[in-house]
C-alpha positions in Angstrom: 115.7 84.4 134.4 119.8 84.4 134.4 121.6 87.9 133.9 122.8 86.4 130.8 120.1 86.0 129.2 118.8 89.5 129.9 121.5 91.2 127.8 121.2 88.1 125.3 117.8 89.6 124.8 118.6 93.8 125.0 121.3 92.9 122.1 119.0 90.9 119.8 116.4 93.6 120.0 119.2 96.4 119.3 120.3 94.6 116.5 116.9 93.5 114.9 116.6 95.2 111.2 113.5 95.0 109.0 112.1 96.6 105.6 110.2 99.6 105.7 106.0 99.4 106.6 104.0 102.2 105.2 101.6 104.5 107.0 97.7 104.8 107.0 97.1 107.4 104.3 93.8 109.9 104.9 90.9 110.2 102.0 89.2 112.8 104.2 88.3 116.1 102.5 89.2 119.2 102.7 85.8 121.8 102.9 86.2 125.5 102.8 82.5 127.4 103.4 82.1 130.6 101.6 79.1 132.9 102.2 77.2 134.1 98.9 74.0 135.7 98.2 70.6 134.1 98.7 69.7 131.3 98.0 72.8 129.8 95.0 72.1 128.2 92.3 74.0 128.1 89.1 77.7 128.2 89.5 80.4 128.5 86.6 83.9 128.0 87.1 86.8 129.7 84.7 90.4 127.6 85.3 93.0 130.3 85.2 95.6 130.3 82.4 99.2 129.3 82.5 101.0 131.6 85.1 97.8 133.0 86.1 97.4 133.6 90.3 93.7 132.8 90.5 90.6 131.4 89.2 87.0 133.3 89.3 83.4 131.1 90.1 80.2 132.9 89.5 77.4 132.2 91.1 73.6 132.8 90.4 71.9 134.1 94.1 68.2 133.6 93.0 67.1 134.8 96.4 68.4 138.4 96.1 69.0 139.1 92.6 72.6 139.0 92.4 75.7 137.5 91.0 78.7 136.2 93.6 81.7 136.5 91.9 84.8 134.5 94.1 88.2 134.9 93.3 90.7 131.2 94.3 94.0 131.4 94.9 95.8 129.4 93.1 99.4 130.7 93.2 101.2 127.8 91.0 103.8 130.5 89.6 107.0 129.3 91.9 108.3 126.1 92.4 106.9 123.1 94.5 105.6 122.4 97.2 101.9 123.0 95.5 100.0 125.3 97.3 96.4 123.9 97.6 93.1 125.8 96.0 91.7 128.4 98.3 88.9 131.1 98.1 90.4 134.2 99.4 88.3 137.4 98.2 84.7 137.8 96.9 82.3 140.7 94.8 78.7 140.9 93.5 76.7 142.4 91.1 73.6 143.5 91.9 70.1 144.0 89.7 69.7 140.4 88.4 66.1 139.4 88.6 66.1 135.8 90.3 69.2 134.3 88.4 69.4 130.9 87.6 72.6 129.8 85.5 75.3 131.6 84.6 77.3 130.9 81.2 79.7 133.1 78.4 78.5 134.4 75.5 81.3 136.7 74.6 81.0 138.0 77.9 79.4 136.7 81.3 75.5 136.1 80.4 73.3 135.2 83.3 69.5 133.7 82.6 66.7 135.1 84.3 63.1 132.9 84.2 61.2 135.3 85.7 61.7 138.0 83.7 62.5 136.5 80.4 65.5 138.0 79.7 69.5 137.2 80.2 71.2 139.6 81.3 75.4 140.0 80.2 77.8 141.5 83.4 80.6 143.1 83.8 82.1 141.0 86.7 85.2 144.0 86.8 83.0 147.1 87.2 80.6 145.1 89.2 77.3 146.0 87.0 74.6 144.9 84.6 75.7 146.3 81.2 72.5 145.0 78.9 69.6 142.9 79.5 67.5 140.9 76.1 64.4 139.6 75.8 64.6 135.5 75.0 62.2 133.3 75.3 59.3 132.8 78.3 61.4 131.0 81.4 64.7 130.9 80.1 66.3 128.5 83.1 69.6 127.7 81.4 72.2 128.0 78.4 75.3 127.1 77.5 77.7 129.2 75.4 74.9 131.1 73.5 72.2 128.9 73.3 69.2 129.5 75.7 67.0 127.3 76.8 63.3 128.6 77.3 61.6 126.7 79.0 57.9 128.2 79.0 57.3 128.1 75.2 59.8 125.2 74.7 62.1 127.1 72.5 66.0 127.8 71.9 67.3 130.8 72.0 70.4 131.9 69.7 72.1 134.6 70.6 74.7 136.5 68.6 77.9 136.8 70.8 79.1 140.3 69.7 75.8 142.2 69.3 74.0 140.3 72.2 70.9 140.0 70.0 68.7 136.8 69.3 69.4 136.1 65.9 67.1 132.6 65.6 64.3 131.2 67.8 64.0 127.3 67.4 60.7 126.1 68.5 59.1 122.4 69.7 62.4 122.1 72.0 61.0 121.2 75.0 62.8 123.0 78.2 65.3 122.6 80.5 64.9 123.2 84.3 68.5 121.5 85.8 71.0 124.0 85.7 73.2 121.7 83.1 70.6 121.1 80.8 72.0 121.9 77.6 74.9 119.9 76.1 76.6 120.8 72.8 79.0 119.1 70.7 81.0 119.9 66.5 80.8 116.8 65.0 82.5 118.4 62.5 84.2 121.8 61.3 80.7 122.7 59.8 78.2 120.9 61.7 76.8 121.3 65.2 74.5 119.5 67.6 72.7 120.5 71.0 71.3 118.2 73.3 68.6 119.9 75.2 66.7 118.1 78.3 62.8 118.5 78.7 62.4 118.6 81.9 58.8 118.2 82.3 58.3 116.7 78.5 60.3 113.6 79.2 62.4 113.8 76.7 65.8 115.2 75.1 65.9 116.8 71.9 68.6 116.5 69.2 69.1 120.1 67.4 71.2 120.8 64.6 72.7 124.2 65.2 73.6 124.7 62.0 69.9 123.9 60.0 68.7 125.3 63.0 66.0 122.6 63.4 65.1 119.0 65.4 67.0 116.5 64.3 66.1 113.6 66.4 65.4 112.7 70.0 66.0 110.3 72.8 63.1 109.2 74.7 62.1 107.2 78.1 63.8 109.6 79.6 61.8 110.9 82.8 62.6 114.1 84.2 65.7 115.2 83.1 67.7 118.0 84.8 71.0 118.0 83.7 73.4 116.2 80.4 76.8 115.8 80.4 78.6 115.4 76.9 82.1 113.9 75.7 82.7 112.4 72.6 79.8 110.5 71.5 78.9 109.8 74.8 75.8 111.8 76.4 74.8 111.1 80.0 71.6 112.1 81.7 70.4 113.2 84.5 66.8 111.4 85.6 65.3 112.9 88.8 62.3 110.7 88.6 64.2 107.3 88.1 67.0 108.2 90.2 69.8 107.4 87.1 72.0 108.1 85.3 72.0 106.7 81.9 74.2 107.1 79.0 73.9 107.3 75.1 75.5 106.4 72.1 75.0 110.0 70.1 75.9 108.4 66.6 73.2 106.0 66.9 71.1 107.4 70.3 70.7 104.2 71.6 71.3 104.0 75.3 74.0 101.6 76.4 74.5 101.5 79.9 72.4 102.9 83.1 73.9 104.0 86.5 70.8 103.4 89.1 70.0 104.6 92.7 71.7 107.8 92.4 69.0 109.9 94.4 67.5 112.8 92.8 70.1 114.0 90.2 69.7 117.5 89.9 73.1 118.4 88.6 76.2 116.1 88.0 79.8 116.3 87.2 82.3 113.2 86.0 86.0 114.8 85.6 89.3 115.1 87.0 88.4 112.1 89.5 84.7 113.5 90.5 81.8 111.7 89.4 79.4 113.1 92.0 75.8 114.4 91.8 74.0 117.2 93.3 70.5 115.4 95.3 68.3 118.4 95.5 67.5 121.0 98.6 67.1 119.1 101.6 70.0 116.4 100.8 73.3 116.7 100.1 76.2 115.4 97.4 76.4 111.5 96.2 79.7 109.8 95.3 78.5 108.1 92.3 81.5 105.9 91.8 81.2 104.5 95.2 77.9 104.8 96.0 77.7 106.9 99.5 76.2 110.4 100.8 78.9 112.9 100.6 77.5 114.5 103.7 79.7 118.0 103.6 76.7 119.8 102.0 73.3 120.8 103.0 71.2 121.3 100.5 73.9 120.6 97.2 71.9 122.4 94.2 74.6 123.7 91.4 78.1 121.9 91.0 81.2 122.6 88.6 84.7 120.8 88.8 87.8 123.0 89.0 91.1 122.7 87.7 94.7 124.7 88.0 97.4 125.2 86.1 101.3 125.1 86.9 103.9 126.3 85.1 105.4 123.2 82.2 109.2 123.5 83.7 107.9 121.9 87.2 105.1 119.7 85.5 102.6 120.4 88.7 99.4 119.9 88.7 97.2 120.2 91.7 94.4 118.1 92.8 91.4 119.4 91.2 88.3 120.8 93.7 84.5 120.3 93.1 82.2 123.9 93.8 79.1 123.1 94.9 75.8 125.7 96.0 74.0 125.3 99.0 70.5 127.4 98.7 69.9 125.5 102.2 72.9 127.7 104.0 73.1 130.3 101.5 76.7 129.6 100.8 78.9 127.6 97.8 81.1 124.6 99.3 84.5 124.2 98.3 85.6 120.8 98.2 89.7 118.8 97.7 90.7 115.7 98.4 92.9 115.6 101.3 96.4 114.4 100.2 98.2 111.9 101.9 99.5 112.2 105.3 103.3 112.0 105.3 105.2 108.5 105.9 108.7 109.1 106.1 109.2 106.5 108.5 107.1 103.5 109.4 107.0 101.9 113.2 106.7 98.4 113.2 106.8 95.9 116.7 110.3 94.6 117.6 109.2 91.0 117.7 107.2 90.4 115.0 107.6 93.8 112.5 103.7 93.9 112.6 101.7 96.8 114.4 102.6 98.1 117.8 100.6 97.8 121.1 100.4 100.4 124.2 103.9 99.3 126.1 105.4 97.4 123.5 108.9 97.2 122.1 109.2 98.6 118.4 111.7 99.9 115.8 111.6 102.5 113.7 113.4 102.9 110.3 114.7 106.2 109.0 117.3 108.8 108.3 118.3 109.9 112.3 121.3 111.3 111.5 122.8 110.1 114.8 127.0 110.3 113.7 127.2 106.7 116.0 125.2 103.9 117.8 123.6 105.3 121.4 122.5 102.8 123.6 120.6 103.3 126.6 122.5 103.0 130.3 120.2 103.3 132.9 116.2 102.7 134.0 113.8 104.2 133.2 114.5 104.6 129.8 115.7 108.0 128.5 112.9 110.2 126.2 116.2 111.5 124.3 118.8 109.6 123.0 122.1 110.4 120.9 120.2 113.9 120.4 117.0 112.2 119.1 113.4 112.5 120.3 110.6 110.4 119.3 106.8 111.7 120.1 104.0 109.6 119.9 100.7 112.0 119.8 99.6 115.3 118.9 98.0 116.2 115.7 98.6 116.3 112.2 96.4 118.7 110.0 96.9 120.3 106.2 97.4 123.8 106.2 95.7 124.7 102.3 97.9 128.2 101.9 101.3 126.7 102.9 100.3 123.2 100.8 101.8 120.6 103.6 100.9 119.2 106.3 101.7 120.7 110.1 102.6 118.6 113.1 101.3 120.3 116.3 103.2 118.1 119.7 99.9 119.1 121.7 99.1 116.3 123.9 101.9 114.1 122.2 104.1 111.8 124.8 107.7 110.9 124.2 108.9 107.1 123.5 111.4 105.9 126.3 114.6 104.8 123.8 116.7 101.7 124.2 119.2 102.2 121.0 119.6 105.2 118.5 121.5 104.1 115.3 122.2 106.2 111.8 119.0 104.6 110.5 117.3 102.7 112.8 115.6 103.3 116.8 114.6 101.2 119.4 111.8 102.7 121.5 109.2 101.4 123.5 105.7 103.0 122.6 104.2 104.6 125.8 102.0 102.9 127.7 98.3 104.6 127.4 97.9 105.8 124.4 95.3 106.0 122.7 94.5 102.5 120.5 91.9 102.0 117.6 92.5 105.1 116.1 95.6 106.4 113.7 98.0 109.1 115.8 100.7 110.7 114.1 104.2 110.7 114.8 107.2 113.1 115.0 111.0 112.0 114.9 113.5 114.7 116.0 116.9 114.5 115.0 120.5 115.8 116.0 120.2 118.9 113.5 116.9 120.2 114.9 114.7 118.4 111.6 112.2 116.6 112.0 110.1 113.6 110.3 106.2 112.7 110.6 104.5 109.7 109.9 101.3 108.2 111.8 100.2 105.0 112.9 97.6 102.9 114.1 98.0 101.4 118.0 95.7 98.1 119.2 94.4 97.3 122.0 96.9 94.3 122.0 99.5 92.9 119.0 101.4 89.8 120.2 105.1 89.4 118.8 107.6 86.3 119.8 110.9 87.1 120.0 112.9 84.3 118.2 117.1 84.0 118.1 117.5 84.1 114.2 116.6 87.9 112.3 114.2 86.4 109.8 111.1 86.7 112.4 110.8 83.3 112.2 112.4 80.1 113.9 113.6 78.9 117.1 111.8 80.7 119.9 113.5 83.3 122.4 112.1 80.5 125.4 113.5 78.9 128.7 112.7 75.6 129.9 111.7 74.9 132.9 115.4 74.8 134.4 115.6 78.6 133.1 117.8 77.3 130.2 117.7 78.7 127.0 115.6 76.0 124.4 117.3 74.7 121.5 117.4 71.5 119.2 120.2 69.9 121.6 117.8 71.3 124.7 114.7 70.3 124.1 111.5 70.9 126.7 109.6 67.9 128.2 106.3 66.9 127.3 104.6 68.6 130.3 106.8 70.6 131.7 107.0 74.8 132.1 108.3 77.0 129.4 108.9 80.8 129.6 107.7 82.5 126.4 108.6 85.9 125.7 107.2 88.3 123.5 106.1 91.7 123.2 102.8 93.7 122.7 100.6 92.8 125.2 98.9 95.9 125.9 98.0 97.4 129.3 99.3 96.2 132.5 97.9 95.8 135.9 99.6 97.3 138.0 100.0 99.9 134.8 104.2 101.1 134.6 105.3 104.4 134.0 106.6 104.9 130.4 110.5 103.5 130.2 109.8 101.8 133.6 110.9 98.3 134.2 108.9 95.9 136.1 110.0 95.5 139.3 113.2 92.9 139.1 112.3 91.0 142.4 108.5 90.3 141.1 107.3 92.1 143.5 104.5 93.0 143.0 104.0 91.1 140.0 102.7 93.2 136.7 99.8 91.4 135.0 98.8 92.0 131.5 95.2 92.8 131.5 94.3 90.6 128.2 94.6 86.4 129.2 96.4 85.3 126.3 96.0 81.6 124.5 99.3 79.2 123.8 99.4 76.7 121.1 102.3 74.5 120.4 102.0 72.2 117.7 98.7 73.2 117.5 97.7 72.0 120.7 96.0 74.0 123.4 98.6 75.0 126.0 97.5 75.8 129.8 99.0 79.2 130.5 100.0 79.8 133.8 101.2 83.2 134.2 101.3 86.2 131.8 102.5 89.2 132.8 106.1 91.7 132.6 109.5 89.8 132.3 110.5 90.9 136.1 113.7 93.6 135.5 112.6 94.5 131.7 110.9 97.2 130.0 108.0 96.1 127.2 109.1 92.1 127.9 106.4 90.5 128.1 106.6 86.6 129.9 103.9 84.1 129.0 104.5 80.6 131.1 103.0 77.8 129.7 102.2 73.6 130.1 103.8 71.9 127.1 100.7 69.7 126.0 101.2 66.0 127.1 100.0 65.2 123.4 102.3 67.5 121.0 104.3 65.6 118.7 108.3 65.6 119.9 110.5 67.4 117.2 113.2 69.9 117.1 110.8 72.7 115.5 107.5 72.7 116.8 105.5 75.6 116.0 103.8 78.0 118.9 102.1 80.8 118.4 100.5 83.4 120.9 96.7 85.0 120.8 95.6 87.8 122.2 92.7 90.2 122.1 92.2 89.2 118.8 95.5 89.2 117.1 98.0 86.2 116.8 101.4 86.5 117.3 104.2 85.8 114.5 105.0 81.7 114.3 108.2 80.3 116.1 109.4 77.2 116.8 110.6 75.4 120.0 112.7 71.8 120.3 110.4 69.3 122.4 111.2 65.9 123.5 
């Protein structure tokens, strides 16, 4: 290959400008564990008002008589960036016998079916201010209607005097802790929705005639209802569903199968996810997978924060859920997205970038001028900039942004530096098949992060236009440059070059060139395939362009049988992956 041709080739790459290529973005979550009482239950969740620094979760410890009262940061009082949901301090109150759902009835009421009572906290001082009688195995209640499950009764309990002003009976109870659903259909007129557990049924009661209104059947085992509008859902245990009704008319209308063992379920704020019982774990109803964070998921409630108006934030919601199996309650958010405030794209063929490869990135350097390297190996920093290929990238909930830690990272080898645009090799041996971050340091001391995905192999054919496409970067087999007016023979030798082959044999040092006299020689260790005008090509040699760094030289037999024109198309295979389409003149 002539001298000439080898800075022909240096320019074009330095030159080469293409759009932007976004980043993988992660859907992982993020879990907090926080140790409660014995065996949780029932959880409630109270957002915090406008302004407001936290929000409070109490939860029923059936195991130990008590009441877990957490306290979530949720600091939205300042300006962005939001600072993410976290559990920071916890209390209890003691001398609850075997608690099972927690609700407000004018003040903090907790059931208790083993002793037939409720009993109303003070979650401040920490105690048990009054206990009344209700019903025989009152499981669970909403507002201040209980749900007694033993004599299949409701429960109405005055909110300022704490005593049961009405007893409803033939209302078969509830066991989920969600089994009661209420909804004011008008100013004066409210219904309740109550779910027999063991009577396969749900009941209809009008709270203000204080009576049975109507029912919806075929129903087996329900645990827990979920009400909006005039839609009801329930919970079935025993058919694994979740079907939904038409409360003006109580006709069911559609049915969500093969959710296993709803005991509990919630579908707001993006969550639509059940609770499976002690023993399993969370389901992803929308999608239909195991969320497998939590042992044993028993009670659930969504959260939500508030922001102040002026900076219109509002934060991901977060889903609590208990875990009798470890004695703890799960805090669950969606991860947000990791950053992409550049994208790295091969040099070739602006596709994805293979261990060794030539690539570009696109962003902000603020380099004041255009750097270009002037001397082998490459340099790791360049016109003050530093690009790292490695490390880790991990969300840090109090600060509400994501950290890049350069642990184990390895700095690119740089050919060109520009105001918005570098020229790097990616180091040889890194990892591939998995997403790494990225780190670009500039001038000033800031930095950007983005991440990226590396294959094993990702062919790209450098071409002499800018569009990615065309006439092919190739010699023929006189080590002339191909062209229209210098067309290859039928037969003869061409000298491909491209980029993104992957490892090497010999492997080179990161920014090394191979050796310019081919000696020894620098295979690739994938065999790549040639076609040209869609006919099989024999390759004869594919390894490093001797004298280059990232070149990668494929010679191959122009097929005896390809069809002569000035733009037939070749295209590169490797490992897999096929290479952008060029063209090359053949006579």
């Amino acid at each position: 290959m002539s001298r000439t041709y080898r800075f022909r080739l240096l320019g074009l790459l330095a030159l080469t400008a293409v759009a932007h290529v976004g980043a993988p973005q992660s859907s992982d979550l993020l879990v907090q564990t926080v140790p409660v009482g014995l065996k949780p239950l029932g959880i409630f969740y109270v957002d915090p008002y406008p302004y407001s620094d936290h929000g409070t979760a109490l939860v029923a410890n059936s195991g130990d008589d008590s009441l877990s009262v957490l306290r979530f940061n949720i600091d939205l009082t300042g300006a962005p960036p939001v600072r993410y949901p976290w559990a920071v301090t916890a209390s209890a109150v003691h001398g609850i016998p075997s608690p099972y759902a927690v609700t407000n009835c004018g003040g903090w009421m907790v059931t208790s079916p083993s002793a037939n009572s409720v009993s109303f906290v003070d979650i401040v001082g920490g105690k048990v201010v009054q206990t009344v009688r209700v019903g025989v195995q009152p499981y669970t209640a909403v507002g201040c209607v209980v749900s007694n499950n033993g004599d299949s009764s409701l429960s109405v309990i005055d909110e300022r005097s704490h005593a049961v002003t009405k007893t409803i009976p033939n209302v078969p109870g509830a066991r989920g802790p969600r089994g009661i659903a209420c909804y004011a259909f008008t100013i004066s007129r409210s219904m309740c929705f109550v779910a027999g557990t063991e009577a396969d049924v749900v009941t209809l009661v009008d709270m203000e005639a204080l009576k049975v209104v109507g029912t919806v059947p075929a129903i087996r085992r329900p645990t827990s209802l979920d009400l909006n509008e005039y839609r009801l859902r329930v919970a079935s245990a025993a058919d694994n569903t979740i079907s939904e009704t038409d409360i003006r008319t109580l006709q069911v209308t559609s049915i969500t199968r093969n959710v296993p063992t709803p005991q509990d379920f919630q579908d707001a704020f993006g969550w639509y996810v059940a609770a499976t019982g002690p023993g399993n774990s969370l389901f992803d109803i929308k999608n239909g997978k195991v969320i497998t964070a939590v042992p044993g998921a028993a009670g659930l409630v969504v959260g939500y924060s508030y922001a102040r108006p002026e900076y219109k934030i509002y934060p991901p919601s977060f889903l609590l859920v208990t875990s009798p199996d470890s004695n703890s309650v799960y805090f669950l958010q969606d991860r947000p997205a990791a950053p992409s405030e550049f994208s790295l794209v091969g040099a070739a063929h602006y596709g994805r970038v293979a261990p060794g490869a030539l690539a570009s990135v696109f962003a902000s350097t603020k380099a004041t001028q255009d750097f270009y390297a002037s001397s082998l190996p490459l340099p790791k920093t360049l016109g003050g900039v530093t690009l790292r290929i490695g490390g880790s990238l991990d969300f840090d909930t109090s600060a509400g942004r994501w950290v890049y830690s350069p642990t184990g990272a390895v700095e690119a080898p740089l050919l060109y530096v520009g105001s918005k645009q570098i020229n790097f090799q990616a180091p040889p041996g890194i990892a591939t098949g998995t997403t790494l971050p990225a780190q670009l340091i500039r001038p000033d001391g800031s930095a950007l992060v983005a991440s990226s995905s590396f294959p094993a192999s990702a062919p790209g054919l450098f071409f002499l236009l800018m569009n990615g496409q065309g006439q092919a970067a190739a010699l023929n087999q006189d080590n002339t440059q191909n062209f229209t007016w210098n067309p290859a023979r039928r037969g003869s030798v061409i000298q491909i070059f491209a980029t993104g082959a992957g490892e090497t044999t010999p492997a080179l040092a990161a920014g090394e060139a191979a050796p310019t006299g081919g000696s020894p020689l620098v295979l690739t260790k994938v065999q790549p395939t040639v076609t040209i005008g869609g006919k099989n090509a024999k390759v004869q040699f594919s390894g490093m362009a001797p004298g280059f760094v990232g070149v990668w030289q494929i010679n191959a037999e122009v097929p005896a049988d390809v069809t002569p024109s000035i733009a037939v198309p070749l295209v590169v295979t490797a490992a897999g992956a096929s290479s952008n389409t060029v063209t090359i003149a053949v006579q």
